[in-house]
C-alpha positions in Angstrom: 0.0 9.7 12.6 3.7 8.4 12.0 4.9 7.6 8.7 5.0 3.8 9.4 1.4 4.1 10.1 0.4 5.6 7.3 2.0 3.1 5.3 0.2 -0.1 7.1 -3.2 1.9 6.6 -2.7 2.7 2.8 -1.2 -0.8 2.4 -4.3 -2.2 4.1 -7.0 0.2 2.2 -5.6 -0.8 -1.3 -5.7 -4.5 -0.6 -9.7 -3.9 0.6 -10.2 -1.8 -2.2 -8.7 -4.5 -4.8 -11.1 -7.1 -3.0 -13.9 -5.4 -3.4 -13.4 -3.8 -7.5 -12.3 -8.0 -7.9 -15.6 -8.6 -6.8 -17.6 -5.9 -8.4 -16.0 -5.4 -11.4 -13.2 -7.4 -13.0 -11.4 -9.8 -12.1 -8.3 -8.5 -12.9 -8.5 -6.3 -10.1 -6.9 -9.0 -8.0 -3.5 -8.0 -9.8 -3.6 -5.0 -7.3 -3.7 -6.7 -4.5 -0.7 -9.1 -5.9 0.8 -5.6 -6.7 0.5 -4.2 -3.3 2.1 -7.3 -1.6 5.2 -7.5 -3.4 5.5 -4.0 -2.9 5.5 -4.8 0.9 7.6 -7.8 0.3 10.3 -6.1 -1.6 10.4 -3.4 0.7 10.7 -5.2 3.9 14.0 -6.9 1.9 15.4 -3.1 0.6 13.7 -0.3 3.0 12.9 1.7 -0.1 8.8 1.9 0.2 7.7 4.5 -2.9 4.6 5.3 -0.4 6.9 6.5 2.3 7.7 9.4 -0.3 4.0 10.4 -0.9 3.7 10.3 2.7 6.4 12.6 3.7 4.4 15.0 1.1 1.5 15.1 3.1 3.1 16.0 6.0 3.2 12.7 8.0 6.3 12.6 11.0 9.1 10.1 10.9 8.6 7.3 13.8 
């Protein structure tokens, strides 16, 4: 798995996870989600992704 994949499945997995603690245990959860996508916002804009870092960690190749 490339780095660019890795970010579209944790990017993906953290908005489904938001959904579902929004709709199982507070609704404040959804501030997570709204997190998440102006991460992916801003980094489409700048090309600086803080997950890209984590990933590179665990031992995910460049594309």
């Amino acid at each position: 798995m490339t780095i660019n994949n890795g970010v579209r499945v944790l990017a993906g997995s953290m908005v489904l996870l938001s959904v579902v603690l929004t709709l199982s245990v507070h609704s404040h959860f959804i501030w997570l989600t709204v997190f998440v996508g102006v991460n992916l916002i801003q980094s489409a804009f700048t090309g600086i992704c803080p997950a890209v870092y984590f990933l590179k960690k665990l031992g995910l190749r460049e594309a």
